[in-house]
N, CA, C and O atoms as a GROMACS GRO file, in nm:
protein
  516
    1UNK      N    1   3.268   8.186  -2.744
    1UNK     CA    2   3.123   8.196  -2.761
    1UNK      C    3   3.093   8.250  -2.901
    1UNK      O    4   3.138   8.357  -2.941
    2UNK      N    5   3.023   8.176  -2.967
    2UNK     CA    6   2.986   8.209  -3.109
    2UNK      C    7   2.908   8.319  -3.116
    2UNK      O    8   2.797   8.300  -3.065
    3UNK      N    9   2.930   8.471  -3.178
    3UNK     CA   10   2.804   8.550  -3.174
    3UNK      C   11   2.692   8.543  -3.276
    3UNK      O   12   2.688   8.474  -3.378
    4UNK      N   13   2.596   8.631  -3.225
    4UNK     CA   14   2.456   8.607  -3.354
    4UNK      C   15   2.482   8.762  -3.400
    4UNK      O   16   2.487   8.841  -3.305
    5UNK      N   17   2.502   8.819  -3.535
    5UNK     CA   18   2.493   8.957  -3.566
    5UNK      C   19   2.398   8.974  -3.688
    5UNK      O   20   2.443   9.004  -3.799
    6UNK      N   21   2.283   8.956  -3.667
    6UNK     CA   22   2.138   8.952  -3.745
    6UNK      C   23   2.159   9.025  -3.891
    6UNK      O   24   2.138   9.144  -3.910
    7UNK      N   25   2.216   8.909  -4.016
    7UNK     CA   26   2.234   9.073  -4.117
    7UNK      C   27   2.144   9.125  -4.150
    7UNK      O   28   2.164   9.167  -4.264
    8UNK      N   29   2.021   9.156  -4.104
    8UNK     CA   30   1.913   9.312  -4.127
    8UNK      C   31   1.963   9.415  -4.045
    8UNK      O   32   1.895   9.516  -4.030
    9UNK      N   33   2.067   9.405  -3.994
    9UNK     CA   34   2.149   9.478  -3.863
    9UNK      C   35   2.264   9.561  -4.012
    9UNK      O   36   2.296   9.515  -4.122
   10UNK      N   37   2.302   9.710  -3.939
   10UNK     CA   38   2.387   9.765  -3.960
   10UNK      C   39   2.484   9.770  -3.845
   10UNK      O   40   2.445   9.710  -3.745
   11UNK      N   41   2.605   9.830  -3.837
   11UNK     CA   42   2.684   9.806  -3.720
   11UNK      C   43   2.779   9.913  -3.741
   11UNK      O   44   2.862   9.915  -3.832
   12UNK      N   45   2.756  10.038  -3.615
   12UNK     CA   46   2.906  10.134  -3.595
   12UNK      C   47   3.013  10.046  -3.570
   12UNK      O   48   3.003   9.924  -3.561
   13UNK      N   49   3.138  10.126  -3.558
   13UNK     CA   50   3.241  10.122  -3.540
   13UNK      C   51   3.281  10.102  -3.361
   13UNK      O   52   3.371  10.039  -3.305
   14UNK      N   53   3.154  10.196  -3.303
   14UNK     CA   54   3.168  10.177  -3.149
   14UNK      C   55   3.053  10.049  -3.109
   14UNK      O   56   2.993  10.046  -3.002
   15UNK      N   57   3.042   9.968  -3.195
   15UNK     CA   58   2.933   9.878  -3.132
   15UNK      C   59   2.787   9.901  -3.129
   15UNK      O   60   2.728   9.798  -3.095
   16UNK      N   61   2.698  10.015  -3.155
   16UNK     CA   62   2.587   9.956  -3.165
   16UNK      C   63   2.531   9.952  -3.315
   16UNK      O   64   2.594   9.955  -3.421
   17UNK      N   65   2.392   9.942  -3.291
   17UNK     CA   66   2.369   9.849  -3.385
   17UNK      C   67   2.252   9.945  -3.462
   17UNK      O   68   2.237  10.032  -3.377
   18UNK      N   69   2.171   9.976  -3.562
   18UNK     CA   70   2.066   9.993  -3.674
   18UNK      C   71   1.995   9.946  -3.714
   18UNK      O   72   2.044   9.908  -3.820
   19UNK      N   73   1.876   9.907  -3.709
   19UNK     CA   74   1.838   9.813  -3.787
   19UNK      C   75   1.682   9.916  -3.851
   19UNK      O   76   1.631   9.984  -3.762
   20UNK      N   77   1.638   9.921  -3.944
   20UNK     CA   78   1.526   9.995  -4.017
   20UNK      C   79   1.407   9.945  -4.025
   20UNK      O   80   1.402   9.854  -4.108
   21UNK      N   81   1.296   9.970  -3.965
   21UNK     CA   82   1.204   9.881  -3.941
   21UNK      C   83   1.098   9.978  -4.007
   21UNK      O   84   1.050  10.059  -3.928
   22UNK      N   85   1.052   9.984  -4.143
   22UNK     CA   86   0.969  10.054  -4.186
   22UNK      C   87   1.037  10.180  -4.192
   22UNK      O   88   1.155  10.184  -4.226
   23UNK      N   89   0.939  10.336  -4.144
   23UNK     CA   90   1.057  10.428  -4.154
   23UNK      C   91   1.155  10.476  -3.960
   23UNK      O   92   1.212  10.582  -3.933
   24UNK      N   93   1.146  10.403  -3.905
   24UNK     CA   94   1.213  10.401  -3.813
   24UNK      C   95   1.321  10.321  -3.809
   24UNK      O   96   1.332  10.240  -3.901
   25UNK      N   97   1.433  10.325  -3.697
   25UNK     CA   98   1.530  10.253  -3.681
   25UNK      C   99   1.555  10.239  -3.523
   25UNK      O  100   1.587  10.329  -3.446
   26UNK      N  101   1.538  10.127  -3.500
   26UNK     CA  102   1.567  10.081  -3.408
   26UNK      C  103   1.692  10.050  -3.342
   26UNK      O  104   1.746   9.965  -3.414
   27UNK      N  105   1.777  10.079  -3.227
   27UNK     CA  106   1.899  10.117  -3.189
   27UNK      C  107   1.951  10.032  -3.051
   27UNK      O  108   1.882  10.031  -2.948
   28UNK      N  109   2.077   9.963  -3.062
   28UNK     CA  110   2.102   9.880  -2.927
   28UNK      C  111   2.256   9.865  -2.941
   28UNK      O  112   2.333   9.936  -3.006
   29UNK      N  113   2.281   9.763  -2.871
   29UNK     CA  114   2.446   9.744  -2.862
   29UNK      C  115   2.449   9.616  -2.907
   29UNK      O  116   2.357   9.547  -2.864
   30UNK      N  117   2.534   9.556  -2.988
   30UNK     CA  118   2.578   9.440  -3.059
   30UNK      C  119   2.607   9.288  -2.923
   30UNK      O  120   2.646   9.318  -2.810
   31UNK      N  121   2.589   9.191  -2.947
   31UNK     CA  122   2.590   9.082  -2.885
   31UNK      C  123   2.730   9.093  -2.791
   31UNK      O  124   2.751   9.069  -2.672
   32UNK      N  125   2.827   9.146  -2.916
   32UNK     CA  126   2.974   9.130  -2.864
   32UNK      C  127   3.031   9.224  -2.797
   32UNK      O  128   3.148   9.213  -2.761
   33UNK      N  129   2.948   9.345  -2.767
   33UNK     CA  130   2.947   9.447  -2.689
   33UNK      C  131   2.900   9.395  -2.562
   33UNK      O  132   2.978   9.409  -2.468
   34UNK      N  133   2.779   9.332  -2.537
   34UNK     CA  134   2.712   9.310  -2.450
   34UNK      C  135   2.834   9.212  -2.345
   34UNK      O  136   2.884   9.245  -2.237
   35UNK      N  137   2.854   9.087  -2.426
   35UNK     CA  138   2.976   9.022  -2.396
   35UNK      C  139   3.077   9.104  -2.358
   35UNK      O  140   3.097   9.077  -2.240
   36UNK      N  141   3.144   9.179  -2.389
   36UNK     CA  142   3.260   9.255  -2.326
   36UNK      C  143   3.209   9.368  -2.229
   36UNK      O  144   3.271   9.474  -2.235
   37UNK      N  145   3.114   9.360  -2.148
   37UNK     CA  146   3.042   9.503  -2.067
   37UNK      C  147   3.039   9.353  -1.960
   37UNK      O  148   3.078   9.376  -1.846
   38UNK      N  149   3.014   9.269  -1.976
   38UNK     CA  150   2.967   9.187  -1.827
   38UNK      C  151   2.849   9.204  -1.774
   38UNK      O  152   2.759   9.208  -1.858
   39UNK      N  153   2.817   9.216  -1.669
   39UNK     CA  154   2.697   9.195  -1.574
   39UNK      C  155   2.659   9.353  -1.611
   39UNK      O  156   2.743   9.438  -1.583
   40UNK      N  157   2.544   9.390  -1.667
   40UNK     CA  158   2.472   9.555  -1.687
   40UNK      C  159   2.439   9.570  -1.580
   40UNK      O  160   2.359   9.486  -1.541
   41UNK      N  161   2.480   9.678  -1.478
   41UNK     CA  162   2.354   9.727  -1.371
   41UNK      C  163   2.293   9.840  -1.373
   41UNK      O  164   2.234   9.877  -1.271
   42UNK      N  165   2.295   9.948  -1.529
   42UNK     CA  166   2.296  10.053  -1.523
   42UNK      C  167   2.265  10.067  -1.637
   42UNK      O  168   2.341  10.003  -1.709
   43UNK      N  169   2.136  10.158  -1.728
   43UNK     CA  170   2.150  10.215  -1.844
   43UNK      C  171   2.102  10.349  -1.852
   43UNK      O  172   1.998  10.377  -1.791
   44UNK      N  173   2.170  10.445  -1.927
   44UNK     CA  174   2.108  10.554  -1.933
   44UNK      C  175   2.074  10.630  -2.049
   44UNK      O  176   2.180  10.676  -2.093
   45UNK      N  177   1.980  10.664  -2.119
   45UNK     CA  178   1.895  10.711  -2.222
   45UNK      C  179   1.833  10.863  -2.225
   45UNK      O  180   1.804  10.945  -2.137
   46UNK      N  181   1.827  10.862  -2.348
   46UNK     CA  182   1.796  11.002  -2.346
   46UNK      C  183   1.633  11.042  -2.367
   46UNK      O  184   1.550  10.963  -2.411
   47UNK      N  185   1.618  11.114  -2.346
   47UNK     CA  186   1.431  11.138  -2.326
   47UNK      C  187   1.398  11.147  -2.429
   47UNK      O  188   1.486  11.193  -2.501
   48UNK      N  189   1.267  11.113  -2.498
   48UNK     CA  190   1.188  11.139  -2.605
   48UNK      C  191   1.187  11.277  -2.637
   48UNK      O  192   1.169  11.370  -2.559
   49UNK      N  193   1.216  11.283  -2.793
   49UNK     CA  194   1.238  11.446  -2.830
   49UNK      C  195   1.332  11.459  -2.806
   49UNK      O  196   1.349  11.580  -2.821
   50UNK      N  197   1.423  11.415  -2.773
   50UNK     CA  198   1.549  11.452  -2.816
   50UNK      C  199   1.604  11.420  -2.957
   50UNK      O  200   1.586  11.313  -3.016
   51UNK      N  201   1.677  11.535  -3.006
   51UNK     CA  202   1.786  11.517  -3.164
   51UNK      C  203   1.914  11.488  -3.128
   51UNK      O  204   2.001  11.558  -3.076
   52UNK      N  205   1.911  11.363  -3.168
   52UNK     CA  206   2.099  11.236  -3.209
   52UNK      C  207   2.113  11.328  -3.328
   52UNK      O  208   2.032  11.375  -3.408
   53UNK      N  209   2.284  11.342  -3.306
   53UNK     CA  210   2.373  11.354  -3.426
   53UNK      C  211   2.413  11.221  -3.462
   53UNK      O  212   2.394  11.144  -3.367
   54UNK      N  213   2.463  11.162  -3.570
   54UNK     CA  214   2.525  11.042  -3.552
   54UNK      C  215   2.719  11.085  -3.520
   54UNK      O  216   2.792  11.179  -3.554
   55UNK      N  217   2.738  10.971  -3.448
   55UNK     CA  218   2.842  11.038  -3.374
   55UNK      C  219   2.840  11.048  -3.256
   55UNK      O  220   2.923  11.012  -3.173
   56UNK      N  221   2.756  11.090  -3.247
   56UNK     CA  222   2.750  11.151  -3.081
   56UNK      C  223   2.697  11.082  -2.994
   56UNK      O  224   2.617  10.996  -3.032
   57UNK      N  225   2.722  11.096  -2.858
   57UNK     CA  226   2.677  11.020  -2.702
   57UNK      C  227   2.533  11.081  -2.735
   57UNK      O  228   2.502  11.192  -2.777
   58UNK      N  229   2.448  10.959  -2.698
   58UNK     CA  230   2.338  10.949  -2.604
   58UNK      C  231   2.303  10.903  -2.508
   58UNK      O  232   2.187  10.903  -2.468
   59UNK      N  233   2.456  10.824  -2.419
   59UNK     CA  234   2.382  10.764  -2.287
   59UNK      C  235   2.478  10.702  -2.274
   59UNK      O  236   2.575  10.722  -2.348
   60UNK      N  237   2.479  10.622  -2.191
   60UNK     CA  238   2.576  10.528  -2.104
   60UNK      C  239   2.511  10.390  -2.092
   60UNK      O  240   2.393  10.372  -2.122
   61UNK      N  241   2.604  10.275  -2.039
   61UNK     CA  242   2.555  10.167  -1.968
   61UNK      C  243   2.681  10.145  -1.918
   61UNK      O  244   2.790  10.170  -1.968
   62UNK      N  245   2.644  10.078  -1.780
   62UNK     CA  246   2.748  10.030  -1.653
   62UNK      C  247   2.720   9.922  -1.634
   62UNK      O  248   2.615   9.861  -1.614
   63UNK      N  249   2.834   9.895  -1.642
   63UNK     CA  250   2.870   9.726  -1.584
   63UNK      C  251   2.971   9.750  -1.458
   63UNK      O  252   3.039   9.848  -1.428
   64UNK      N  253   2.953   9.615  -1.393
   64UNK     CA  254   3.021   9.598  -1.298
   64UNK      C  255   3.158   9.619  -1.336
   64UNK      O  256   3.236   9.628  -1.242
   65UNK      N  257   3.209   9.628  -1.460
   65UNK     CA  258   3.348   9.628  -1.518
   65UNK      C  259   3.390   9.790  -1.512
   65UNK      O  260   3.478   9.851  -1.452
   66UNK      N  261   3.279   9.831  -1.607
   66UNK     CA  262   3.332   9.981  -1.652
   66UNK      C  263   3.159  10.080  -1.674
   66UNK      O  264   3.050  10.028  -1.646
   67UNK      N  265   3.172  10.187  -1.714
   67UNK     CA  266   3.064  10.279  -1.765
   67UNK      C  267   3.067  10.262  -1.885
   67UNK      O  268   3.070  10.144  -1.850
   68UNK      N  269   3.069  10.259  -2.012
   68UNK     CA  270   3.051  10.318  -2.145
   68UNK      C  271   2.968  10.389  -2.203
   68UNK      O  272   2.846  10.369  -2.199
   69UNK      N  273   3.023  10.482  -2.265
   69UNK     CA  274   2.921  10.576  -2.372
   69UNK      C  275   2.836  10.505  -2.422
   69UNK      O  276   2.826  10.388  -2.386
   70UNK      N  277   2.743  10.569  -2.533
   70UNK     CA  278   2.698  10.491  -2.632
   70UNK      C  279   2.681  10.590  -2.748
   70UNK      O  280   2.683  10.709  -2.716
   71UNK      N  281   2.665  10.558  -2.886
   71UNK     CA  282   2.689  10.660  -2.975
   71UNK      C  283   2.624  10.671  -3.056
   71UNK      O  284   2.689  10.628  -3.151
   72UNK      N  285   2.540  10.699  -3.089
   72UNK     CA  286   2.416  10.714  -3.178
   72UNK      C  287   2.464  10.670  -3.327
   72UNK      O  288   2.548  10.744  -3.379
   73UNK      N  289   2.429  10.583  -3.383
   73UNK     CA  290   2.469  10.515  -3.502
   73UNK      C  291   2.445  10.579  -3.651
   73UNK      O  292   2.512  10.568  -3.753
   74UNK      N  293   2.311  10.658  -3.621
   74UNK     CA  294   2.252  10.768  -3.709
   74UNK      C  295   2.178  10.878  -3.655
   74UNK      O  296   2.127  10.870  -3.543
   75UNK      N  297   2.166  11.003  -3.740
   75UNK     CA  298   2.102  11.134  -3.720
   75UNK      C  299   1.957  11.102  -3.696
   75UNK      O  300   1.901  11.020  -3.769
   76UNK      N  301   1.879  11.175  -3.576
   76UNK     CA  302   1.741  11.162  -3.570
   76UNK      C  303   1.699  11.207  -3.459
   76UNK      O  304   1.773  11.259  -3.375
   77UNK      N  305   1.558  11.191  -3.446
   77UNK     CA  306   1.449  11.232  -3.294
   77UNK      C  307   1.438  11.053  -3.245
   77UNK      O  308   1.427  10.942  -3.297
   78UNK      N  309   1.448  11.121  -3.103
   78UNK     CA  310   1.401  11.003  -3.014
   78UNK      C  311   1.305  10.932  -3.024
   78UNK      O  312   1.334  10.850  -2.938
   79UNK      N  313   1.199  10.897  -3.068
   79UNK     CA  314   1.047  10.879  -3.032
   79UNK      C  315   1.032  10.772  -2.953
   79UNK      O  316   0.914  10.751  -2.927
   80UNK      N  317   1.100  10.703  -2.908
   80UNK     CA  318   1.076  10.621  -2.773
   80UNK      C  319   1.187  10.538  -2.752
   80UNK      O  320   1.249  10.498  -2.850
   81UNK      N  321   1.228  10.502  -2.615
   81UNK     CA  322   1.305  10.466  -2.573
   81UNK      C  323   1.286  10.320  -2.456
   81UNK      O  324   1.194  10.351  -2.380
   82UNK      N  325   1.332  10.196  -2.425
   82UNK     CA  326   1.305  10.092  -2.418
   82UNK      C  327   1.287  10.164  -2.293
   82UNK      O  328   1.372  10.250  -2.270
   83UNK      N  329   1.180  10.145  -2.192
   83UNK     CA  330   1.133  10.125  -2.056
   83UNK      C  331   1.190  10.039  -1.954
   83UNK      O  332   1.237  10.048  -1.841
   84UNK      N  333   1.159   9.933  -2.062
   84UNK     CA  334   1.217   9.772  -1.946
   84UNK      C  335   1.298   9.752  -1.971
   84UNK      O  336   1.297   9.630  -1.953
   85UNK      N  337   1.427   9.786  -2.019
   85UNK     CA  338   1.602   9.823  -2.005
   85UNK      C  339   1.612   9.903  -1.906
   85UNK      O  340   1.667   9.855  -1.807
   86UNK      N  341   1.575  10.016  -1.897
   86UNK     CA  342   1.567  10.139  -1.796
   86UNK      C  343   1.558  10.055  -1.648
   86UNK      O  344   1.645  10.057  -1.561
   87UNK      N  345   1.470  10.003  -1.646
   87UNK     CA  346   1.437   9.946  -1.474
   87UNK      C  347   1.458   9.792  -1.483
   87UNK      O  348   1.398   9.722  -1.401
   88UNK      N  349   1.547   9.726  -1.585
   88UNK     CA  350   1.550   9.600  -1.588
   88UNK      C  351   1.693   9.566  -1.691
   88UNK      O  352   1.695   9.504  -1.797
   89UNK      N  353   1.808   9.631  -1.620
   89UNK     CA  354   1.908   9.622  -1.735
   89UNK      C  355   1.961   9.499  -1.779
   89UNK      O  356   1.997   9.487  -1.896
   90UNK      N  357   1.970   9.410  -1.703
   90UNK     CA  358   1.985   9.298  -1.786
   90UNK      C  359   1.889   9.232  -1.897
   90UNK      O  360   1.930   9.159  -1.988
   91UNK      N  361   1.774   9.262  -1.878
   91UNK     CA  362   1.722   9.248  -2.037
   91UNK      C  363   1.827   9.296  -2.164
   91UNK      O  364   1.844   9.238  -2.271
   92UNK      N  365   1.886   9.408  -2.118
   92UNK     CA  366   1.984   9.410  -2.262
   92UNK      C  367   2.058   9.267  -2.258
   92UNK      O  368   2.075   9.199  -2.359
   93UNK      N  369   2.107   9.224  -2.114
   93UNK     CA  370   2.248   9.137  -2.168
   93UNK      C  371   2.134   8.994  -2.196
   93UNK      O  372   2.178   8.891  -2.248
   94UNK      N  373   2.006   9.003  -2.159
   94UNK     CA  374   1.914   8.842  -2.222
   94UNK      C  375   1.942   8.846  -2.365
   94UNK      O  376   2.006   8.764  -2.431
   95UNK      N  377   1.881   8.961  -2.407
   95UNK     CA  378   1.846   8.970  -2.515
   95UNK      C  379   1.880   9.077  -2.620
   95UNK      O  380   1.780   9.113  -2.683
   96UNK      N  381   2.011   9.147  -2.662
   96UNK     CA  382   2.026   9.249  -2.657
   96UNK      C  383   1.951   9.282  -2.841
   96UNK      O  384   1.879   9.381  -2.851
   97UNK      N  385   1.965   9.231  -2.920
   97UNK     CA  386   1.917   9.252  -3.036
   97UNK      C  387   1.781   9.223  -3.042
   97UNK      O  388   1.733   9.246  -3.154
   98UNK      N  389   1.693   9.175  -2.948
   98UNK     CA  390   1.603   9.171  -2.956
   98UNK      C  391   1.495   9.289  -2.861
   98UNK      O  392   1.469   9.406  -2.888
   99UNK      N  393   1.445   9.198  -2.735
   99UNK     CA  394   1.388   9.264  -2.614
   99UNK      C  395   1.493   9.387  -2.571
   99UNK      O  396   1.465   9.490  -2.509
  100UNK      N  397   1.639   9.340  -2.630
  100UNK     CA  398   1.724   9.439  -2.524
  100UNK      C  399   1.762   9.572  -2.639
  100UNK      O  400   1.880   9.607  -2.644
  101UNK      N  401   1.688   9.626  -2.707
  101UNK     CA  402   1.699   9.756  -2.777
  101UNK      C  403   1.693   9.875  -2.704
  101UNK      O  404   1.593   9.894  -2.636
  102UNK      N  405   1.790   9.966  -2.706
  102UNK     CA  406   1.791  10.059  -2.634
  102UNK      C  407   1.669  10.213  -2.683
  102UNK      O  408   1.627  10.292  -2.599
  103UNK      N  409   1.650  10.217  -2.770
  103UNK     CA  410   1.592  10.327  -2.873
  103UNK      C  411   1.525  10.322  -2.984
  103UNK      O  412   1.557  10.237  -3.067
  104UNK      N  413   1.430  10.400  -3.007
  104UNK     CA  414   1.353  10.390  -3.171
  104UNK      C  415   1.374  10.527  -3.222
  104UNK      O  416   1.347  10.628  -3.157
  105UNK      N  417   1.423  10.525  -3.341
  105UNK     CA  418   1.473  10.702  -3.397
  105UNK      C  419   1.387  10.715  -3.480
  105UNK      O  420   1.329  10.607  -3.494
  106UNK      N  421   1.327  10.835  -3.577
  106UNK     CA  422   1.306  10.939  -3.610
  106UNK      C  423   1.404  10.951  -3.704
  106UNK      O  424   1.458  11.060  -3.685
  107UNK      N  425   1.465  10.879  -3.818
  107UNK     CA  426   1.592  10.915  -3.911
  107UNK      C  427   1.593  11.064  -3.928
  107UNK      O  428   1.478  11.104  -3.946
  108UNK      N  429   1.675  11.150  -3.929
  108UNK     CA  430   1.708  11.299  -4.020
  108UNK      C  431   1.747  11.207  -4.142
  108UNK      O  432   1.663  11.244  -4.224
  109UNK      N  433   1.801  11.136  -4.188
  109UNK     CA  434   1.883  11.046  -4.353
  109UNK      C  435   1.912  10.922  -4.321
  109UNK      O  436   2.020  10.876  -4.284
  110UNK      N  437   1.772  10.849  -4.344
  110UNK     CA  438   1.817  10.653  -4.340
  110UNK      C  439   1.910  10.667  -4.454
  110UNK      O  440   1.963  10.558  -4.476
  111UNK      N  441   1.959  10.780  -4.553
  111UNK     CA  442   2.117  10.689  -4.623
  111UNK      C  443   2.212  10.660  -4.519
  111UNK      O  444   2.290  10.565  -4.529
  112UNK      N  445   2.210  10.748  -4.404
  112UNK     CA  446   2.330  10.719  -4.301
  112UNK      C  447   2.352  10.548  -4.302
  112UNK      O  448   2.454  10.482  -4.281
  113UNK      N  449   2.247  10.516  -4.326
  113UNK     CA  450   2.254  10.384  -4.300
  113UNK      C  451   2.353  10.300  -4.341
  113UNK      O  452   2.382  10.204  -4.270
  114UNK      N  453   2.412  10.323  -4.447
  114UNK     CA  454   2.496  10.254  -4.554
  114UNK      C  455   2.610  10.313  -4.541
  114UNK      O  456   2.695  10.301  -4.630
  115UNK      N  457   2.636  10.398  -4.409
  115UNK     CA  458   2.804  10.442  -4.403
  115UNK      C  459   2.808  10.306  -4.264
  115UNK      O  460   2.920  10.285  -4.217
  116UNK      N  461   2.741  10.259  -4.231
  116UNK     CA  462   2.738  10.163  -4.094
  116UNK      C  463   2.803  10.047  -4.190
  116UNK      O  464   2.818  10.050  -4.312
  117UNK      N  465   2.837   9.942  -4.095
  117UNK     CA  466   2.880   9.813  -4.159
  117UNK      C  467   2.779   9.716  -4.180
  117UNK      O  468   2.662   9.742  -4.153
  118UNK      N  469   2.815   9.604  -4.226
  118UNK     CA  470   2.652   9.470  -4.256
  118UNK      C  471   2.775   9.429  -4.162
  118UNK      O  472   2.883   9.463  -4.114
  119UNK      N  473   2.654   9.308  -4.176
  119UNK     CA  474   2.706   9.187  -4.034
  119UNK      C  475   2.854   9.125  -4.061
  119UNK      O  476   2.939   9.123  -3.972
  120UNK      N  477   2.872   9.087  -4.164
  120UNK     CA  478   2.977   9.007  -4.214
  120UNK      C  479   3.121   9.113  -4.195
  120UNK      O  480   3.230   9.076  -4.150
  121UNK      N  481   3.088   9.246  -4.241
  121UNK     CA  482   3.201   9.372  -4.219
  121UNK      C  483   3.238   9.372  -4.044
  121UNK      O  484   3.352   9.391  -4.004
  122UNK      N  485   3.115   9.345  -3.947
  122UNK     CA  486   3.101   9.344  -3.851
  122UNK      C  487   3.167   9.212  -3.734
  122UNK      O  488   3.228   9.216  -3.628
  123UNK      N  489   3.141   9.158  -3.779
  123UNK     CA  490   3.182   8.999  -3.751
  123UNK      C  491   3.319   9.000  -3.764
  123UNK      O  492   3.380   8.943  -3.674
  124UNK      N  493   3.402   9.063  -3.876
  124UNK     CA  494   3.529   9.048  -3.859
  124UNK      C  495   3.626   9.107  -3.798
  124UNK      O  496   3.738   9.067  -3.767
  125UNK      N  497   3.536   9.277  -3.772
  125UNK     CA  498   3.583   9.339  -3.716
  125UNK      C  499   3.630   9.288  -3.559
  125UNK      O  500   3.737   9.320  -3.507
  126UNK      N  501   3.525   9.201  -3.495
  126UNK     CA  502   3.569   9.206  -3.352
  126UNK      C  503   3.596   9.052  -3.362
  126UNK      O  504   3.574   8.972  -3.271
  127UNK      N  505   3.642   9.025  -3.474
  127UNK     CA  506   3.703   8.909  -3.481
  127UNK      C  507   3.609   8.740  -3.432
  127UNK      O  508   3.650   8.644  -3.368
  128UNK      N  509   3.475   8.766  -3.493
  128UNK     CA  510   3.404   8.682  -3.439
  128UNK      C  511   3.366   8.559  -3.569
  128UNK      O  512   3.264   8.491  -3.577
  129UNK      N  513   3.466   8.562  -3.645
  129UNK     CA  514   3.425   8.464  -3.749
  129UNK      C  515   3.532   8.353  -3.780
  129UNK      O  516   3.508   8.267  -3.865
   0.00000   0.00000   0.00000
């Protein structure tokens, strides 16, 4: 399966994703993540007002396969978090770079941004090119 990895997208090392939309950044799991999790029946998020380290867990999603962490891609405040993921988890696996965004941050340093990978760094990593 060919993936789509949007280059306005930044990309951790654990799979999700960055993308800067004005001064926010918007936060999800990569196509090829989504693909290797299987069927979602489960996501879990952290409440508004909350402070991400980058690095660090903010939540989970379960698949019928496994649980996984998820890891905050950059430093920041929560300011809202996708609803209709919450009570509709397969919207992540419809649409995960799009409808299926898990989070909107609050940057502490959009430079973080530029320790993440572009698409093409990304793409090879999980061997999708």
């Amino acid at each position: 399966m060919p993936f789509n990895f949007p280059d306005n997208f930044r990309y951790a090392d654990s799979h999700e994703y960055a993308f800067m939309d004005n001064d926010l950044i918007r936060v999800g799991i990569s196509e090829f993540a989504v693909d290797q999790l299987g069927d979602i029946v489960f996501v879990d998020l952290p409440e508004v007002g909350t402070q991400l380290k980058k690095g660090n867990t903010f939540g989970s999603i379960e698949s019928v396969k496994a649980v996984e962490d998820v890891y905050s891609p950059v430093s920041g405040e929560v300011i809202e978090r996708n609803e209709s993921v919450l009570s509709n988890p397969e919207e992540l696996q419809n649409d995960p770079h799009g409808e299926g965004w898990l989070m909107i941050l609050r940057p502490e340093n959009s430079s973080e941004l530029k320790e993440l990978m572009d698409s093409s760094a990304y793409a090879n990593k999980v061997g999708a090119n």
